[in-house]
Structures are given as C-alpha cells and as structure tokens.
C-alpha positions in Angstrom: -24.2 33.9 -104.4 -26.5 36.0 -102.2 -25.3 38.7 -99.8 -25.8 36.4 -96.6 -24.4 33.2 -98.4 -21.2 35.4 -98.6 -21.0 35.9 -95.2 -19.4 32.0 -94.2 -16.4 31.7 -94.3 -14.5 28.5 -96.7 -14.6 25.1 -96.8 -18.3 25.6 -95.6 -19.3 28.6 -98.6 -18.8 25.7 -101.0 -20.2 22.9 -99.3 -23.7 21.7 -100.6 -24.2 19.4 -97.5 -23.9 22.2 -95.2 -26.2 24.7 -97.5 -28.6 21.8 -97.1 -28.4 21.5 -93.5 -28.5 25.0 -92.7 -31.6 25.3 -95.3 -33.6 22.3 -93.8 -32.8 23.1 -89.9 -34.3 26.9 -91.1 -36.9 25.0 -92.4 -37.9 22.9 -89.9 -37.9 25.7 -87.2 -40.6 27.5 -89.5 -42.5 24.3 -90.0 -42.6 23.7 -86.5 -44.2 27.3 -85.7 -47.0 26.5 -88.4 -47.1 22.8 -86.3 -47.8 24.7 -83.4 -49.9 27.4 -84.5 -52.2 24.1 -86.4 -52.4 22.6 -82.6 -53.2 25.7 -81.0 -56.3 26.0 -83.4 -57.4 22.7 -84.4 -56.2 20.4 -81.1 -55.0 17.1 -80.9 -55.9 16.6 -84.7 -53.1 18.5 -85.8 -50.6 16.3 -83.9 -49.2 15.0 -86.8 -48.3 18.2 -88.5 -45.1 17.6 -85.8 -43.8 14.7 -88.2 -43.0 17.3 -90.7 -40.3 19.3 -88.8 -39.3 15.9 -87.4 -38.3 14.7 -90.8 -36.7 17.8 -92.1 -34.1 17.4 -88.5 -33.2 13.9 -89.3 -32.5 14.7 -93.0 -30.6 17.9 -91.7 -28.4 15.8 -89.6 -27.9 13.2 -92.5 -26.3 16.5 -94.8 -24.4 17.5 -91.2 -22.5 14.3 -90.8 -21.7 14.2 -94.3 -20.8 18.0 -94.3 -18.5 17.5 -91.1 -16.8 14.7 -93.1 -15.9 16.5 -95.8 -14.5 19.6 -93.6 -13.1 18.2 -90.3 -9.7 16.9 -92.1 -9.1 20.5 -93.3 -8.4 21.4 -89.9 -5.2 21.3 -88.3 -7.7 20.4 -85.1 -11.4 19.2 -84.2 -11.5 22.4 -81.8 -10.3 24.4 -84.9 -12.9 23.0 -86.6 -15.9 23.4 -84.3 -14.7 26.8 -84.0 -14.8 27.3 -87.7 -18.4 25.7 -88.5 -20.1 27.1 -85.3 -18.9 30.5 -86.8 -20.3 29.7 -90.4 -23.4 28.4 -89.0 -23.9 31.4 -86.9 -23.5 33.8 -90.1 -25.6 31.5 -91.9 -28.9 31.0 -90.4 -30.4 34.6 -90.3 -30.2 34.5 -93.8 -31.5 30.9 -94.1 -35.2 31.8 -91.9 -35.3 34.2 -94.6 -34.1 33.3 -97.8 -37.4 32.4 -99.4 -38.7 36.1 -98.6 -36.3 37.2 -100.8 -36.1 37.4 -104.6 -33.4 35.6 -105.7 -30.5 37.2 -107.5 -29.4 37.0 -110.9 -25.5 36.1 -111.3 
C-alpha cells in the first residue's frame, strides 16, 4: 500500500471496485487532456481520440455501482455513506492523476 492509498479511510481502502474507479476516472481526465491537446493540433481528425475517455467513464461507473453496493449496507445511513465515500474519493484522487509517475513500492 502506497502513502496516498493509505490516506482512505475503510470499507473503501479495501475495495478493488472503488481502486478501479478512482484509477480509471484519473485516467480518463488525463486521456481527455491528450484528446484535446490531439484536436487542438490536428483538427477535426482527432475527434475520435474523445471515445477513449468516454470508455474509460462508462467502465468507471460500472466499478462505482458495484463498489457502492458492496459499501452502502455498511452504513447505518445513505447520508452516512455519501459522506464517507465523497471523503475517500477526495483523499484518493491526487494520488490517482499521479500514481504512474511514481515508482511503485516494494511491500
């Protein structure tokens, strides 16, 4: 586990569906600055390069709904819960746009 992995707080640390959400939403907001950046300097041409974040949002969402069924029941409430996952999405996305800049740590 990474410094900024250890930063969320439980059910979510453990969750594999909300690791992959977080890591594909990070994803697609860097994709979609290359998309750009491709349009900007090519034109219309490079329209499609926008089907590449596209994909990576749907398949985001996929890993959220199954991520928010595996930790809604552990809350007393759904507020509790919203509460909970907006906080462990919040501590978990600066690490995320970063995390393949970083050499990976050994356990």
């Amino acid at each position: 586990m990474s410094t900024w992995t250890s930063r969320v707080e439980a059910p979510f640390r453990e969750d594999r569906q909300f690791w992959a959400s977080v890591g594909r939403s990070a994803d697609a907001f860097w994709t979609l600055v290359i998309s750009t950046v491709l349009v900007a300097a090519l034109g219309r041409y490079a329209v499609a390069a926008f089907c590449v974040p596209a994909v990576l949002l749907v398949i985001s969402g996929r890993d959220a709904r199954a991520s928010t069924a595996r930790t809604r029941p552990l809350f007393a409430t759904r507020d509790d819960w919203r509460v909970a996952e907006r906080h462990a999405v919040a501590a978990a996305i600066p690490g995320a746009l970063v995390r393949h800049l970083r050499p990976r740590r050994q356990s």
